[in-house]
N, C-alpha and C positions, 0 to 999 in steps of 0.2 A: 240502693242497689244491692242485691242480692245475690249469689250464685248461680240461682235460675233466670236472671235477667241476661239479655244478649250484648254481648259487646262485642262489635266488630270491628276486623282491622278492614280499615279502607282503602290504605295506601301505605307500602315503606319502601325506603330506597336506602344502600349506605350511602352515606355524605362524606367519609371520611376512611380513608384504609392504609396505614403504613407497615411498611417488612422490613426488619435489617435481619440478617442472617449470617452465622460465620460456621461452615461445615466443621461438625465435631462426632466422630464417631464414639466419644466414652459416653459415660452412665452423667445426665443432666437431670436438673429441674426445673419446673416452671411454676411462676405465682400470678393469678389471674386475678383482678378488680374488674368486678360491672357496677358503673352507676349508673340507674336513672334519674331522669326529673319526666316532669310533665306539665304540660302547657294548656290550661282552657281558654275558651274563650270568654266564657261569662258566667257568673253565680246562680245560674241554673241552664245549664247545656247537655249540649247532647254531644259533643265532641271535643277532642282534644287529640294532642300532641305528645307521643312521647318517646325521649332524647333516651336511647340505650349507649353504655361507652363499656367498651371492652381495652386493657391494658392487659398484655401478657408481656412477661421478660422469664429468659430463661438465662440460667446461669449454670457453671460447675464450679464450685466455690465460691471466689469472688470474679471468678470469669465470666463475664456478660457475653453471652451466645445471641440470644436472640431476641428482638423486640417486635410487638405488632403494636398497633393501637386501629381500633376500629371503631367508627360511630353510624348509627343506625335509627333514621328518623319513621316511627310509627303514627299516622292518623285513625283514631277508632270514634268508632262515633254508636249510639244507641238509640234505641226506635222512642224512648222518654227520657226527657226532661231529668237530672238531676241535679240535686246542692252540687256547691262545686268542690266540696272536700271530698264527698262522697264517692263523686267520679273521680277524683283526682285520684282517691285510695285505690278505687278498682283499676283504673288504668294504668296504676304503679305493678299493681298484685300481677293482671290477669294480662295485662300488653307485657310488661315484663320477660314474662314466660314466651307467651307470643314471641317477640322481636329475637329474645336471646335464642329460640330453636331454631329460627333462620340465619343468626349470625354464627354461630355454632357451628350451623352445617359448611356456613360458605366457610371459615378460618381454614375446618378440617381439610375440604377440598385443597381451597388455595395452599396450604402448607404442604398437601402430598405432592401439588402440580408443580411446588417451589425444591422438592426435593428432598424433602424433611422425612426421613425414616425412623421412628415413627412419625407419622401424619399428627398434630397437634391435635387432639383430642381432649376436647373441652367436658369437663361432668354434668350432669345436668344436676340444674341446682334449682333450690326452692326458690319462688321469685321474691320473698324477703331478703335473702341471704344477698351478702354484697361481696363476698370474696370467698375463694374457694381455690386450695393450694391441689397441686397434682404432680407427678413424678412420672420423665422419662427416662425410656433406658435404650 
């Protein structure tokens, strides 16, 4: 599987979304974990599964402000047949991206509609990269 080959998402939902939150108007920070995995179904497939997890926790020092945790199931599926490392790699790479632009948007959402000034604004990140630290104020 290649760049110019098509891989589509077929289906995602979250499966999973927690918020604790304690109103702080000083200067915070937050540290973000995404892991995926991915799930095929057989050693030459056209589809698979893949399991996105988002953990944010913000703090001002050792003061724990705020936590999410979110999980986000993707089904992608492509018009040929691949080995099953092969899709599993692209489906890491290329649903990664995928699944985290849509969970990204809902957090930002849900944090403005939860009250959070600023609104938790996640960066966008390469989809190899597994963590990625950002700073509110």
């Amino acid at each position: 599987m290649n760049c110019s080959d098509e891989m589509k998402l077929v289906e995602c939902s979250v499966t999973e979304f927690s918020f604790e939150h304690e109103p702080y108007t000083g200067k915070w920070e937050y540290q973000v974990e995404v892991q995926g995995s991915c799930n095929i179904s057989d050693s030459a497939t056209r589809e698979g599964t893949l399991t996105l997890r988002v953990s944010i926790t913000g703090k001002s020092g050792e003061r724990k402000l705020m936590s999410l945790r979110a999980t986000m199931l993707g089904r992608f599926s492509t018009d040929e047949p691949y080995e099953g490392k092969v899709f599993e790699k692209s489906c890491l790479e290329y649903g990664t991206s995928i699944l985290y632009a849509i969970l990204r948007t809902a957090i930002q959402s849900f944090s403005a509609n939860a009250g959070m000034s600023p609104a938790i604004s996640l960066p966008f990140i390469c989809p190899r990269s597994i963590s990625a630290n950002r700073k509110a104020e």
